[in-house]
MIPAGU-787922 format. One record per residue (C-alpha): x, y, z; residue number from 1; chain; residue in one letter. Coordinates in steps of 0.25 Angstrom, whole numbers. Last residue first. Layout:
N
<x=X	y=Y	z=Z	k=NUM	c=A	r=A> .
...
***
This chain:
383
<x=209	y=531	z=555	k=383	c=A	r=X> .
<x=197	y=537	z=551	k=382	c=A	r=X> .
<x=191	y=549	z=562	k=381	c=A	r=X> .
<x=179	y=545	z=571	k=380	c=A	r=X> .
<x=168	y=551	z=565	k=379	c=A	r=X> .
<x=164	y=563	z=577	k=378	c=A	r=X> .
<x=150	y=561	z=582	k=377	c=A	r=X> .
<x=136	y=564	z=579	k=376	c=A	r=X> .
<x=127	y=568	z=591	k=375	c=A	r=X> .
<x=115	y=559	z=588	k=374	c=A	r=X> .
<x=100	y=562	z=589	k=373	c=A	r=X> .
<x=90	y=550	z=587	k=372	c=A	r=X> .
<x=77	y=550	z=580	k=371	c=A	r=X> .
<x=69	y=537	z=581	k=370	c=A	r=X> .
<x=63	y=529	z=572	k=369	c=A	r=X> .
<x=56	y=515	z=576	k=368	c=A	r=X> .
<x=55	y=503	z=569	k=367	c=A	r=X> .
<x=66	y=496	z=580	k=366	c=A	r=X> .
<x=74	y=508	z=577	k=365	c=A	r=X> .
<x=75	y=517	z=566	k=364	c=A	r=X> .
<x=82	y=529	z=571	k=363	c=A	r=X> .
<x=82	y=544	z=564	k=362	c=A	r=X> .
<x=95	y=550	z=568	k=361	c=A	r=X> .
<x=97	y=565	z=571	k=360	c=A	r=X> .
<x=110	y=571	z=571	k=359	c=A	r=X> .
<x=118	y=578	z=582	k=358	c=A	r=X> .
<x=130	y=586	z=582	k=357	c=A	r=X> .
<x=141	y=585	z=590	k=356	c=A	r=X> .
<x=150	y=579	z=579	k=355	c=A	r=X> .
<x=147	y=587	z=565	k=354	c=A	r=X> .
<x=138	y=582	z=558	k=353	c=A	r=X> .
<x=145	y=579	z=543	k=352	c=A	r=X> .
<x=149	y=563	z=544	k=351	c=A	r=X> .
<x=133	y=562	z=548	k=350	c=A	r=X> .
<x=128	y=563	z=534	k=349	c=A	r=X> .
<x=138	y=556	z=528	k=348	c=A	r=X> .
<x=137	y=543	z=538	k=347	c=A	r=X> .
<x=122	y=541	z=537	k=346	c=A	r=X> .
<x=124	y=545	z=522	k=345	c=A	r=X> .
<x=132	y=532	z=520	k=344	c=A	r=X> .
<x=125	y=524	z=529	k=343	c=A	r=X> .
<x=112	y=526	z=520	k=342	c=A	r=X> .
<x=100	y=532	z=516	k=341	c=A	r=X> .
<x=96	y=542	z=528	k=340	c=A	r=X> .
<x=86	y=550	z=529	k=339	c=A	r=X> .
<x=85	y=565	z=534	k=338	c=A	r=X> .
<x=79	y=569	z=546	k=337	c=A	r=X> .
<x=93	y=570	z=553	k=336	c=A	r=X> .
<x=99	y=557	z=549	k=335	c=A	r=X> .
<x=88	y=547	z=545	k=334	c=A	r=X> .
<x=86	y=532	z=545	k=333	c=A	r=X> .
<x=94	y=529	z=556	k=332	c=A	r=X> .
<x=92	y=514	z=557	k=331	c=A	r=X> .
<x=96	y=508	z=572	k=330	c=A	r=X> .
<x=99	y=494	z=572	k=329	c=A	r=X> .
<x=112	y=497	z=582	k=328	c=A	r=X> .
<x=110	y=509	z=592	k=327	c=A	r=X> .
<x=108	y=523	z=592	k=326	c=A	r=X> .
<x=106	y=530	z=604	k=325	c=A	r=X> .
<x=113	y=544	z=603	k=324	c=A	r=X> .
<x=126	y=539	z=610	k=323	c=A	r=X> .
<x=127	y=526	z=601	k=322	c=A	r=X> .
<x=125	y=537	z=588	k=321	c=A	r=X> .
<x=137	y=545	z=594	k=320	c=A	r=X> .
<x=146	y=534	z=598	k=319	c=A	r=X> .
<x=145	y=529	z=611	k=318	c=A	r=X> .
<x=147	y=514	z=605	k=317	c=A	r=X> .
<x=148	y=516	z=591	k=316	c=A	r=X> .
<x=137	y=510	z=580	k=315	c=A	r=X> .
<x=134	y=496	z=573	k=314	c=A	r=X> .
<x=125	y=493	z=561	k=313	c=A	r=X> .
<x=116	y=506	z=563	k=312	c=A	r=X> .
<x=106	y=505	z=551	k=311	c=A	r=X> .
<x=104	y=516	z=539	k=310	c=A	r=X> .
<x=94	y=524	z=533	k=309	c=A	r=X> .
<x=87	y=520	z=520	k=308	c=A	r=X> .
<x=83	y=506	z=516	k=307	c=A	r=X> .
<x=69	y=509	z=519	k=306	c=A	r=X> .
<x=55	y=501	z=522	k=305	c=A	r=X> .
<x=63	y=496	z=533	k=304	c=A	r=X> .
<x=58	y=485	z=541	k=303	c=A	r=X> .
<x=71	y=483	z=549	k=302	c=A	r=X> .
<x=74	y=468	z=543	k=301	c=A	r=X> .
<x=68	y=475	z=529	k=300	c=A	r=X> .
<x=77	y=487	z=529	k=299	c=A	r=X> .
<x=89	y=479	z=533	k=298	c=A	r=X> .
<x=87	y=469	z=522	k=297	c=A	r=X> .
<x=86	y=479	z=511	k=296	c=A	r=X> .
<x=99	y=485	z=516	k=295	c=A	r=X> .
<x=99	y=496	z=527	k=294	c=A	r=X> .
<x=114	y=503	z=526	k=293	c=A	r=X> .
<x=123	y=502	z=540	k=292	c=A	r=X> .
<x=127	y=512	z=548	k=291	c=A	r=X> .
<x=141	y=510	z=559	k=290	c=A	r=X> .
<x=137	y=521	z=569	k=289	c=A	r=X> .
<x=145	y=531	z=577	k=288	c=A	r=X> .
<x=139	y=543	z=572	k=287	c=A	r=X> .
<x=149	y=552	z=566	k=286	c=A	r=X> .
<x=150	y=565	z=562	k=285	c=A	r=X> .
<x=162	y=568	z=553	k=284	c=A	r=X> .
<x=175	y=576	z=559	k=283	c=A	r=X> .
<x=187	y=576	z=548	k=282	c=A	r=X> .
<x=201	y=577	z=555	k=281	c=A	r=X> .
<x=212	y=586	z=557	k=280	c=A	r=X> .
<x=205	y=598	z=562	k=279	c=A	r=X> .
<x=206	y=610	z=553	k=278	c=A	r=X> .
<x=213	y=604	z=541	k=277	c=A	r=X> .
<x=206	y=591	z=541	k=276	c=A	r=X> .
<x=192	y=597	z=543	k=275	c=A	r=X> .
<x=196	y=608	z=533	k=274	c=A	r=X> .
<x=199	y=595	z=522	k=273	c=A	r=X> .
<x=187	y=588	z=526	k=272	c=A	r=X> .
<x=178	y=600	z=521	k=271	c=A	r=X> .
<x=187	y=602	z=509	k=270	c=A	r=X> .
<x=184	y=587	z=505	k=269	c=A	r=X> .
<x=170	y=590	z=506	k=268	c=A	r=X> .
<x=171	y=602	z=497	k=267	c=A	r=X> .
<x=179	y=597	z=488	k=266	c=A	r=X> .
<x=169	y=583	z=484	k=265	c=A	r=X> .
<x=176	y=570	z=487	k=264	c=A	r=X> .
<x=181	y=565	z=471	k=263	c=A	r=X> .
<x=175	y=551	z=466	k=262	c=A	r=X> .
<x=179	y=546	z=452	k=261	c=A	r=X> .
<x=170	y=535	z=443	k=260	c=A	r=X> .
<x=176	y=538	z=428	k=259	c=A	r=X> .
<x=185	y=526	z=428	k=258	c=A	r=X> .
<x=197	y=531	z=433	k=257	c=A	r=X> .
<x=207	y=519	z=436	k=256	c=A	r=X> .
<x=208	y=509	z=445	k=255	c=A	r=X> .
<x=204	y=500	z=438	k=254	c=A	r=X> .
<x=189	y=495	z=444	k=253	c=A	r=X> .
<x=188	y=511	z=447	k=252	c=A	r=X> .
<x=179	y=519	z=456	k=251	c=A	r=X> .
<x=186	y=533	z=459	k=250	c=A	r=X> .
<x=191	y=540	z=471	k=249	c=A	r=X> .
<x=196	y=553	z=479	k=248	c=A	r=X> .
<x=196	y=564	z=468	k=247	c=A	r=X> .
<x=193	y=579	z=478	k=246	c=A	r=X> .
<x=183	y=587	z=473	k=245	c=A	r=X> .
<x=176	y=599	z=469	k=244	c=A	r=X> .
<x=189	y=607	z=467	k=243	c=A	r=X> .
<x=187	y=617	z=457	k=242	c=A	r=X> .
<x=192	y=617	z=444	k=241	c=A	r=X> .
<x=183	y=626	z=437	k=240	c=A	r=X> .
<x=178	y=613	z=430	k=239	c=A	r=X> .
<x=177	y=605	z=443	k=238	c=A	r=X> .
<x=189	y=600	z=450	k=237	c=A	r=X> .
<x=192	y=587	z=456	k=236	c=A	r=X> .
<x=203	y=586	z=464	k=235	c=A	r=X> .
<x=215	y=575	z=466	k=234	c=A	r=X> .
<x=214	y=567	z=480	k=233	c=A	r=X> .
<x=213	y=555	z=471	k=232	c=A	r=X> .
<x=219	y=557	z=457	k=231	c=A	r=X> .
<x=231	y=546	z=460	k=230	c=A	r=X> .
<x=222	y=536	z=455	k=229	c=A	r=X> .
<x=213	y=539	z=444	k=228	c=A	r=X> .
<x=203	y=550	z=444	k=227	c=A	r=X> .
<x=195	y=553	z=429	k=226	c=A	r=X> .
<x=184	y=563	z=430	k=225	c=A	r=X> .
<x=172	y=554	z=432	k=224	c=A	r=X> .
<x=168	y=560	z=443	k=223	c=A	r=X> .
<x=160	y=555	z=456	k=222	c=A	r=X> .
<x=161	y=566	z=468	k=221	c=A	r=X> .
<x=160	y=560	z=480	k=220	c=A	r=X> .
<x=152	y=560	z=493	k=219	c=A	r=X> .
<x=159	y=549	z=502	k=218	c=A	r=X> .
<x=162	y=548	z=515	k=217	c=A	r=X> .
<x=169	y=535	z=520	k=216	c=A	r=X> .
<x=177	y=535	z=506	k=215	c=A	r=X> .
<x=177	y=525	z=496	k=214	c=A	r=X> .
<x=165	y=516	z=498	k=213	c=A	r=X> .
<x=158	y=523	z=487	k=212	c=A	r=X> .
<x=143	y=526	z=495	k=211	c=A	r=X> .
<x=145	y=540	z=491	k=210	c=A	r=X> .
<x=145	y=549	z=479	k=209	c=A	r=X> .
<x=138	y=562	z=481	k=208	c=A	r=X> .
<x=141	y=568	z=466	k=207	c=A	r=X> .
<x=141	y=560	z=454	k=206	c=A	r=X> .
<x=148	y=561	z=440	k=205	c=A	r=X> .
<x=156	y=573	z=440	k=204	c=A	r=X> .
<x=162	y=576	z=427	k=203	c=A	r=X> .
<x=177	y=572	z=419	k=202	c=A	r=X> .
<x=190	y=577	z=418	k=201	c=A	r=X> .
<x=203	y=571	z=421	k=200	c=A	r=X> .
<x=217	y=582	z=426	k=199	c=A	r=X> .
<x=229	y=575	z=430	k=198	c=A	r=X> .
<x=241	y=577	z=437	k=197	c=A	r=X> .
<x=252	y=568	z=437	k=196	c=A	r=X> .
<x=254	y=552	z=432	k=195	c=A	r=X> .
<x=251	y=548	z=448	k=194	c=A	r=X> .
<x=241	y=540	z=444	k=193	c=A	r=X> .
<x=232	y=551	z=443	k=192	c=A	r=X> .
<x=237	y=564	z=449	k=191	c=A	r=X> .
<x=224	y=573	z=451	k=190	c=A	r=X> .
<x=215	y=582	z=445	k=189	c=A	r=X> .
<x=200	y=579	z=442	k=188	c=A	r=X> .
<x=192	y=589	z=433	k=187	c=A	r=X> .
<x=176	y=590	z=435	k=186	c=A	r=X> .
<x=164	y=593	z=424	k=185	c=A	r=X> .
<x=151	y=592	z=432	k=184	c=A	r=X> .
<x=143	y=581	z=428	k=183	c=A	r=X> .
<x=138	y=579	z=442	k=182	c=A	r=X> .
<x=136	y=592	z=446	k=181	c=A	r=X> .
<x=145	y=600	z=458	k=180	c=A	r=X> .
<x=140	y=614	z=464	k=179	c=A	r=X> .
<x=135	y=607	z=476	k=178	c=A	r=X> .
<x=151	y=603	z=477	k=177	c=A	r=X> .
<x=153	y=616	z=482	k=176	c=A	r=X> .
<x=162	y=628	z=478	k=175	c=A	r=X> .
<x=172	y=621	z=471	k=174	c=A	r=X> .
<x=184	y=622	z=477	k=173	c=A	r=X> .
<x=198	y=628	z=470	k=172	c=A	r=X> .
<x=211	y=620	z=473	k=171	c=A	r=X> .
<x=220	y=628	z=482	k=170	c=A	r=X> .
<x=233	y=630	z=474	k=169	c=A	r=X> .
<x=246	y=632	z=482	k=168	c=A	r=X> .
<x=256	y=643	z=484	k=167	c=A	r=X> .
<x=265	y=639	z=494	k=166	c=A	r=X> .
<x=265	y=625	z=500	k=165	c=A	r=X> .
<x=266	y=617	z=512	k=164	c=A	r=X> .
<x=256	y=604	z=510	k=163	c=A	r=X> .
<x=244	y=600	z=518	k=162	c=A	r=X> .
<x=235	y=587	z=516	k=161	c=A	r=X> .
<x=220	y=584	z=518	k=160	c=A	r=X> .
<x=217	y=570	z=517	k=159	c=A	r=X> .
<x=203	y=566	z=511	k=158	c=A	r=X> .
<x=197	y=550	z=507	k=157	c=A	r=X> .
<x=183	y=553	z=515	k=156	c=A	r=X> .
<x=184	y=545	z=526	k=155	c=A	r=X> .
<x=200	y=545	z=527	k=154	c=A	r=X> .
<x=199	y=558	z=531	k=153	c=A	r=X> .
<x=213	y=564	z=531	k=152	c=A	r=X> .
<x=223	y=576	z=537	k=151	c=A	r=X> .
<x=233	y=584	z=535	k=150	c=A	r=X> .
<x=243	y=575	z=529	k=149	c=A	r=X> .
<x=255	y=584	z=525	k=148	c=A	r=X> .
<x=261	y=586	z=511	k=147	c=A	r=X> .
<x=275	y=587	z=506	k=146	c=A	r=X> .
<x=274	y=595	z=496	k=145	c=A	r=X> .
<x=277	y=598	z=479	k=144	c=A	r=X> .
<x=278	y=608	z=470	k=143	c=A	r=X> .
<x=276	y=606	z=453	k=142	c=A	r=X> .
<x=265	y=615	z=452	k=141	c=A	r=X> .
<x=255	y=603	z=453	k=140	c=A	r=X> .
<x=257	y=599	z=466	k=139	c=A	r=X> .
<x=263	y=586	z=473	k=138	c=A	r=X> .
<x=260	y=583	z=486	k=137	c=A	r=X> .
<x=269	y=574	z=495	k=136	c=A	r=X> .
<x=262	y=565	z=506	k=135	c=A	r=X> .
<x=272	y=557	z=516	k=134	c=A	r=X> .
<x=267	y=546	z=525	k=133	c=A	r=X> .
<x=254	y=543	z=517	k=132	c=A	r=X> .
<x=245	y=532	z=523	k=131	c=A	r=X> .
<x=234	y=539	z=516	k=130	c=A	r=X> .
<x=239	y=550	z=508	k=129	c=A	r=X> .
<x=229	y=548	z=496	k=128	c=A	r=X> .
<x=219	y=539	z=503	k=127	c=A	r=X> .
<x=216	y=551	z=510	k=126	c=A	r=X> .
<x=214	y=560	z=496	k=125	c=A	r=X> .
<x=216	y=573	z=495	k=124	c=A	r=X> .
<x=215	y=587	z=499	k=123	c=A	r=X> .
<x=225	y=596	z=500	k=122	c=A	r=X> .
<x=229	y=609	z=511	k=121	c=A	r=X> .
<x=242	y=618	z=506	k=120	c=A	r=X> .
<x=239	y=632	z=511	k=119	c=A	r=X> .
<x=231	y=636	z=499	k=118	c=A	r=X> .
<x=221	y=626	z=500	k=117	c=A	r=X> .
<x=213	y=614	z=492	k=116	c=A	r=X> .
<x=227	y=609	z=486	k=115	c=A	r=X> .
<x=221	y=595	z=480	k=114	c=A	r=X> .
<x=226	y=581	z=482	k=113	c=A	r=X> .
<x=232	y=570	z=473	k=112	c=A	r=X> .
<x=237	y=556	z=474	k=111	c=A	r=X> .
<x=244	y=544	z=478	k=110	c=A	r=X> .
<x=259	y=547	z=470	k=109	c=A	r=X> .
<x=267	y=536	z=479	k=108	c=A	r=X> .
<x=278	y=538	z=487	k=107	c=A	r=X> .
<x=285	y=525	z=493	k=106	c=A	r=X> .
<x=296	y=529	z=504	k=105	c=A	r=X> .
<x=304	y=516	z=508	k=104	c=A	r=X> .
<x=309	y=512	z=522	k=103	c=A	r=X> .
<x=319	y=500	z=522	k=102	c=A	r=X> .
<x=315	y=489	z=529	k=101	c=A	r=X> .
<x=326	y=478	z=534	k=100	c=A	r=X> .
<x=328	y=484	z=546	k=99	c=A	r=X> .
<x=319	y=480	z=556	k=98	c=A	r=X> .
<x=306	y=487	z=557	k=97	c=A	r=X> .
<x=299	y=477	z=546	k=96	c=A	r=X> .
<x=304	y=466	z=554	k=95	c=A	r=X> .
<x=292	y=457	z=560	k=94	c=A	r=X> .
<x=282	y=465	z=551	k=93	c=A	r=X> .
<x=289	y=462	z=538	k=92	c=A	r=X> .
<x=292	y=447	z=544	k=91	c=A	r=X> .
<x=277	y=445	z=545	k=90	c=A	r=X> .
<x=273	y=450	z=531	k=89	c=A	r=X> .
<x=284	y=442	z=525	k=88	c=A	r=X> .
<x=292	y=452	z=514	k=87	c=A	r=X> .
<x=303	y=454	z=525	k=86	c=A	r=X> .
<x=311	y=444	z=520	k=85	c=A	r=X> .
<x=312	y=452	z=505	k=84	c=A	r=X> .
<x=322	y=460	z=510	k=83	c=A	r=X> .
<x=319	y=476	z=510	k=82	c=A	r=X> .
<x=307	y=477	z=517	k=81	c=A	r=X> .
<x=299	y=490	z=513	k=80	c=A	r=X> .
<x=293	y=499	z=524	k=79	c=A	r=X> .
<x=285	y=509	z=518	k=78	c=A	r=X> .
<x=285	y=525	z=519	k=77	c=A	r=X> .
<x=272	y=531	z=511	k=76	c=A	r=X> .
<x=275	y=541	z=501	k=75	c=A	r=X> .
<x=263	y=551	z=496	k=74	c=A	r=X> .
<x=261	y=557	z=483	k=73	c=A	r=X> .
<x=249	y=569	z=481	k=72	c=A	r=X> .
<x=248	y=575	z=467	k=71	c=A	r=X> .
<x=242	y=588	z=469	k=70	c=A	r=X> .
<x=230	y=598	z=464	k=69	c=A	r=X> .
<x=229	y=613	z=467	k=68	c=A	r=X> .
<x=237	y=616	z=453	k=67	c=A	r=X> .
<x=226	y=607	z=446	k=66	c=A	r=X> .
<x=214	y=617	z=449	k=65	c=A	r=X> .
<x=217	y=629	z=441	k=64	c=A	r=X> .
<x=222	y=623	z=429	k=63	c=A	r=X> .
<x=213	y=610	z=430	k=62	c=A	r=X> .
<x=200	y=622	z=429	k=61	c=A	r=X> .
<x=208	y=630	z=419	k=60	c=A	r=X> .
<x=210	y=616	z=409	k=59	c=A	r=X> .
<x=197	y=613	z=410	k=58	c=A	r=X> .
<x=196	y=613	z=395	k=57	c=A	r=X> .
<x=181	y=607	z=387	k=56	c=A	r=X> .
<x=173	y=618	z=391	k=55	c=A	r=X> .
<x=182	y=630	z=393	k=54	c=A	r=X> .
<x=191	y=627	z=379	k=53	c=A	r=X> .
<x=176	y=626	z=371	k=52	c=A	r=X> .
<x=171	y=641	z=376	k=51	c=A	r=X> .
<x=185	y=646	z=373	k=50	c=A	r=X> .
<x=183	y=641	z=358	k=49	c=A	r=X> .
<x=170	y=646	z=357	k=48	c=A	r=X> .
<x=175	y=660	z=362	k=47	c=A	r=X> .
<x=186	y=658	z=352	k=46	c=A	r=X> .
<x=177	y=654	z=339	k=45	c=A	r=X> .
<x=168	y=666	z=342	k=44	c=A	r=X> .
<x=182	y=676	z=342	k=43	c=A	r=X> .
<x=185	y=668	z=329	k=42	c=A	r=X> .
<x=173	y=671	z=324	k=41	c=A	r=X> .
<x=172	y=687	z=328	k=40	c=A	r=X> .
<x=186	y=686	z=324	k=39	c=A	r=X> .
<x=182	y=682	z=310	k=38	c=A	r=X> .
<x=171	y=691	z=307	k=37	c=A	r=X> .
<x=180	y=703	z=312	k=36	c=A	r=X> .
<x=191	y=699	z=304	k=35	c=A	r=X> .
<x=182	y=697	z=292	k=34	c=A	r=X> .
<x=177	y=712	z=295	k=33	c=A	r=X> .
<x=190	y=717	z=296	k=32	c=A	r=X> .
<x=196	y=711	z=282	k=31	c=A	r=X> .
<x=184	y=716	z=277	k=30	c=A	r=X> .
<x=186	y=730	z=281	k=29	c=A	r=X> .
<x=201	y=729	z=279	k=28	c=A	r=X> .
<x=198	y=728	z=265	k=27	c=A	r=X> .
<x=195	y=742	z=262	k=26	c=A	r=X> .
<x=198	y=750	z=249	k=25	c=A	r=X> .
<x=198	y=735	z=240	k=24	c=A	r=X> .
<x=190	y=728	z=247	k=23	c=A	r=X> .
<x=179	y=736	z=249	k=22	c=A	r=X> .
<x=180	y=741	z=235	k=21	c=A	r=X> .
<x=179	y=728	z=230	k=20	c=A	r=X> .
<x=167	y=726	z=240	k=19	c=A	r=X> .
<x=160	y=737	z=235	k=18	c=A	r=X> .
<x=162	y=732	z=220	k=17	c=A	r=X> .
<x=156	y=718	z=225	k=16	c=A	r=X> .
<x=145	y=726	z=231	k=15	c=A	r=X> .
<x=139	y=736	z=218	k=14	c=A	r=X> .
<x=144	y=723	z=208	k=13	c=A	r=X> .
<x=133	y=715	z=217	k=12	c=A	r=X> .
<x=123	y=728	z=217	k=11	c=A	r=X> .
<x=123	y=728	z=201	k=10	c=A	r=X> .
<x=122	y=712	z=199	k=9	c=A	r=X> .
<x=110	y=715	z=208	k=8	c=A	r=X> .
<x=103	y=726	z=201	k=7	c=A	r=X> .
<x=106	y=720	z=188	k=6	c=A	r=X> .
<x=100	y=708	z=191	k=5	c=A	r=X> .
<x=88	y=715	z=196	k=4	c=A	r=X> .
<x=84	y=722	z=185	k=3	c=A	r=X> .
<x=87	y=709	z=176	k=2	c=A	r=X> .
<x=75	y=703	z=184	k=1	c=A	r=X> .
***
């Protein structure tokens, strides 16, 4: 035991003495190698660090998408009377042409809208500009325009304006909205409450939404990103800070956000917006029919062991399903060869035909079905 005592009290004094010397003729060799220990930590520490920063900031994706988005404020010309006689209703109509009214400009922050192109084209809501006699965008470099009304579709809540302006941003696209996931991080930009641009966060919480009562055609995304009033007609972004869709609504009690926010999906909103540009106007197939849901009652007065397909309440003289032989009482059950749940998708899945072409039409009528073809028309345009 003592042997090996003495062998390792020798081999200790053997190391500390090289160390001394070590230290003493070479101390940069452990000063290097604690420098390299430490910025091999410290170069781990960053890396972790810059993996952090790109998960929990999104500061790039606003970055790049913010400069294409714009505040929207509209004036409307009012006749005010100036005397307190003219505040009766019949008198106000009687003389509101006669002097004693004075002309006042009200402008009002409604809104926002999205750059989709280069050469001065946005998107918004109609509701936005409706009833609108001037429309003034605002962007967010500090420029502003007076804008011009291209076009609108009332059905689905879009207007398309124009401004003359060099040098603009066009909003990056998502590539499809196949690509979306419900629980997918998205951004909402937009001018809520007039207070100025504001970025909110949160995910997609449903995709497909219809049956709302907001909009004719409906197929929304729901969010719980935070939109308020004066966001519609913002953008949605995704984490990149592609446009995957344009804020149009929320479902509130106060009037403010409450986690339930609709957005029309890009790439349908880019589809009116080229109808708009190129022709004016949206074209959607049409039928000529007013369908009505079958309700439990229905389906046992028609002795139907289903409440899926729809009943023809009323329909169009000499429109396109009069022409082709339907009549009222009819129940189409299927729209070619695949079923039909509801009004709704009756009028979603016909909207896309373009007019000329035909559809076929399984008829239920008098406990017989029948297959009838229709040459879907034009959808007369909203007024």
């Amino acid at each position: 035991m003592r042997r090996f005592w003495l062998l390792f009290a020798q081999t200790a004094t053997v190391c500390l003495g090289l160390l001394f010397i070590v230290s003493s003729l070479r101390p940069a060799w452990l000063a290097n190698n604690a420098y390299d220990t430490a910025t091999s930590e410290g170069a781990s520490q960053s890396a972790t660090m810059r993996r952090d920063d790109a998960v929990s900031s999104y500061a790039d994706a606003v970055a790049r998408a913010v400069p294409s988005v714009v505040n929207i404020y509209t004036a409307k010309h009012v006749n005010v009377p100036t005397g307190p006689q003219f505040d009766d209703p019949l008198l106000n109509r009687l003389f509101k042409d006669m002097p004693g009214f004075q002309e006042r400009r009200r402008t009002t922050s409604l809104g926002s809208g999205v750059i989709v192109s280069t050469d001065g084209y946005i998107l918004t809501n109609y509701h936005v500009v409706e009833a609108a006699d001037d429309i003034d965008v605002a962007l967010n470099d500090g420029r502003s325009a007076r804008a011009e009304l291209v076009g609108a579709d009332p059905e689905s809540d879009l207007a398309v304006l124009r401004i003359q302006l060099d040098k603009l941003k066009a909003i990056p696209v998502a590539s499809a909205q196949s690509s979306l996931r419900v629980g997918d991080i998205v951004l909402a930009i937009g001018n809520p409450f007039g207070v100025g641009q504001t970025t909110t966060m949160g995910i997609i919480s449903g995709l497909g939404r219809n049956r709302l009562g907001i909009n004719i055609f409906e197929n929304f995304i729901q969010t719980d990103a935070a939109i308020n009033p004066g966001n519609s007609g913002g953008a949605l972004v995704n984490a990149q800070g592609s446009l995957v869709g344009i804020n149009t609504a929320i479902y509130s009690e106060t009037g403010g956000s409450l986690g339930i926010g609709f957005a029309i999906p890009a790439q349908a909103a880019l589809t009116i917006l080229e109808q708009i540009r190129d022709t004016g106007a949206v074209t959607r197939g049409w039928l000529g029919v007013e369908p009505q849901d079958i309700t439990d009652d229905l389906a046992e007065v028609f002795n139907l062991n289903t409440d899926n397909g729809v009943i023809i309440a009323s329909l169009l003289r000499d429109g396109p399903a009069w022409k082709a032989g339907i009549r009222v009482g009819d129940i189409i059950t299927s729209l070619n060869g695949a079923p039909l749940r509801d009004s709704v998708e009756l009028l979603n899945r016909v909207a896309p035909v373009a007019p000329g072409e035909k559809v076929k039409l399984q008829v239920l009528r008098e406990g017989k079905l029948t297959g009838i073809d229709v040459v879907v028309g034009s959808r007369p345009a909203v007024r």
